[in-house]
C-alpha positions in Angstrom: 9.4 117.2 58.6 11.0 114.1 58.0 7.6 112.5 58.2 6.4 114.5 55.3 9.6 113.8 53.6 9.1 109.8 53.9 5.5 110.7 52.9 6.1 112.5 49.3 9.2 109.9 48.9 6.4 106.9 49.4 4.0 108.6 47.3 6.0 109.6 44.3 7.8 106.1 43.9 4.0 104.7 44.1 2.6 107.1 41.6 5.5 106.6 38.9 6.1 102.6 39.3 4.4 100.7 36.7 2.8 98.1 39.0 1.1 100.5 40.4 -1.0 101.4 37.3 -1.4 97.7 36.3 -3.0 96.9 40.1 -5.5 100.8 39.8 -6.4 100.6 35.9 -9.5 99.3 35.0 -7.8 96.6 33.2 -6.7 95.2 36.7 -8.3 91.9 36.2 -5.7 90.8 33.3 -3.1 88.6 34.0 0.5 90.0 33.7 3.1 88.7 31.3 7.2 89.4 31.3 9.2 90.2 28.1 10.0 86.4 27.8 7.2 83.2 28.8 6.9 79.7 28.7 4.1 78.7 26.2 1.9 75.7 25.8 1.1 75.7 22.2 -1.9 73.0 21.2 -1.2 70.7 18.7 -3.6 68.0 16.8 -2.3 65.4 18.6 -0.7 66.9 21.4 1.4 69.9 22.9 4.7 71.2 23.0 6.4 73.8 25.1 8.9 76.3 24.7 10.1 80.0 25.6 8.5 82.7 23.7 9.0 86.5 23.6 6.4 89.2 24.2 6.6 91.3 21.5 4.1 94.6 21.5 5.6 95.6 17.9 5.0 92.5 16.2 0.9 92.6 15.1 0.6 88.5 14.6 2.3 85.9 16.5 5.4 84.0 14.8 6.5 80.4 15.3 10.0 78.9 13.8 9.1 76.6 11.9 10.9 73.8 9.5 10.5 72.1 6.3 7.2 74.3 5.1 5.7 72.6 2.5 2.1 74.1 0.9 -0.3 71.9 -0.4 -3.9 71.6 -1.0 -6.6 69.1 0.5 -9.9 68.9 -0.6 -10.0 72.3 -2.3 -8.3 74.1 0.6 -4.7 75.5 1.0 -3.2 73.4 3.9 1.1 73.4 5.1 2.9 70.6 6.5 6.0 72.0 8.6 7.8 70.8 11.8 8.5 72.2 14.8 11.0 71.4 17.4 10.4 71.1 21.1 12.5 72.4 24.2 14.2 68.9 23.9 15.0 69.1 20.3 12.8 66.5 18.8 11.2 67.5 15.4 7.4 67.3 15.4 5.8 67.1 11.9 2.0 68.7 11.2 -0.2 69.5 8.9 -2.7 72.5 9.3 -5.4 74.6 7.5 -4.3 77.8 6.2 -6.4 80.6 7.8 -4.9 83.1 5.5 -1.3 84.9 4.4 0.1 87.8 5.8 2.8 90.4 4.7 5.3 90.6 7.2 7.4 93.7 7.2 10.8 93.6 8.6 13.0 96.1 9.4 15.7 96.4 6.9 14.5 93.3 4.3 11.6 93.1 2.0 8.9 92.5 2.8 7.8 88.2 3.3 4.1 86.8 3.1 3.8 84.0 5.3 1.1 81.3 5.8 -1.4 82.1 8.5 -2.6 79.1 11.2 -4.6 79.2 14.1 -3.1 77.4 17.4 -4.4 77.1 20.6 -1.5 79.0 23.4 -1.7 78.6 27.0 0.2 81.1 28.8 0.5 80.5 32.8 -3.1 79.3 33.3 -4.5 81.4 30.8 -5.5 79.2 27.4 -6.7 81.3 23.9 -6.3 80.6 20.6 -4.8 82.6 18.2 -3.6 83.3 14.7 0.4 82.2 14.4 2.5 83.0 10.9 5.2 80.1 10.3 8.3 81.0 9.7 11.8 79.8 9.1 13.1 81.8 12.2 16.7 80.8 12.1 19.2 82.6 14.1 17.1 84.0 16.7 16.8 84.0 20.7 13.2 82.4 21.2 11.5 80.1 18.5 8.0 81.9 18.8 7.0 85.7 19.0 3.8 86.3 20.7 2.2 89.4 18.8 -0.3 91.9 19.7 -3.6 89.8 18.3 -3.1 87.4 21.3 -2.1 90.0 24.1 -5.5 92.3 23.4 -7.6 92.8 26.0 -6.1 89.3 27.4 -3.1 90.3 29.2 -1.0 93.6 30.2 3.0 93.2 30.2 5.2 93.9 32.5 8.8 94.6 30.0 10.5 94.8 32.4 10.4 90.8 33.8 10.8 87.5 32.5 8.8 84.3 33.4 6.1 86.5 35.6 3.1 83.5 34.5 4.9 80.2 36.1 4.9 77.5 33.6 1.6 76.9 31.3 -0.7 75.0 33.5 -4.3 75.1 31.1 -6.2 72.3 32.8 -7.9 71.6 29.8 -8.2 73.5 25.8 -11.0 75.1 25.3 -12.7 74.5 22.1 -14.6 77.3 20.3 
């Protein structure tokens, strides 16, 4: 009886934990991220590294940006912004917009926002992605990582932080 009873017990907790369906789907092969990683964003000239959130509601990925200036380069729309690192220092670029996008925020208007593509290494994992500048002033983590850059790369676990140890891409891939 109490066999049985250990049994079920075992079972049930098994069935309903999430872990257990992220090791059985047949996703099983994607790497895990928490609510909250460190990410190695790719820069021109170098990289930079600082905490992001995981956020499955946001479609595009976000990064807090300063100083956004638009301006155009041989017939092309380009922005110049800085970003600072996780020891403070401003670091000024200049990058090709891909495109704009209308973000929608909960309680404002609406905001279009310049669209640039980066290259993000999250853990060991490296992929680049489209990231929306923005002045993000006032909130927790400088960069949002949206659901473009989690699909069919990574499943997340909300209920951890810091599950990939920090960004370790042994070299950026170029596409």
């Amino acid at each position: 009886m109490i066999g049985r009873l250990f049994f079920l017990t075992f079972a049930l907790t098994w069935i309903f934990s999430p872990m257990a369906y992220a090791r059985d789907s047949s996703s099983s092969t994607l790497p895990i991220v928490g609510y909250v990683e460190k990410v190695k964003i790719y820069l021109p000239s170098s990289h930079i590294v600082i905490k992001a959130k995981i956020d499955t509601g946001a479609k595009t990925s976000s990064l807090d940006v300063n100083h956004l200036v638009f301006f155009s380069q041989q017939g092309e729309d380009w922005v110049r912004f800085s970003v600072t690192d996780d020891d403070g220092e401003p670091i000024l670029l200049s990058l090709p917009v891909e495109r704009s996008t209308r973000i929608r925020r909960a309680g404002a208007k609406r905001d279009e926002r310049p669209v640039v593509k980066l290259g993000l290494c999250v853990g060991g994992y490296f992929k680049e992605g489209e990231v929306n500048l923005t002045e993000r002033e006032g909130m927790n983590y400088p960069m949002l990582i949206g659901r473009r850059f989690l699909s069919q790369s990574f499943l997340v676990d909300s209920a951890h932080k810091f599950v990939q140890k920090k960004p370790r891409c042994k070299k950026r891939e170029e596409k």
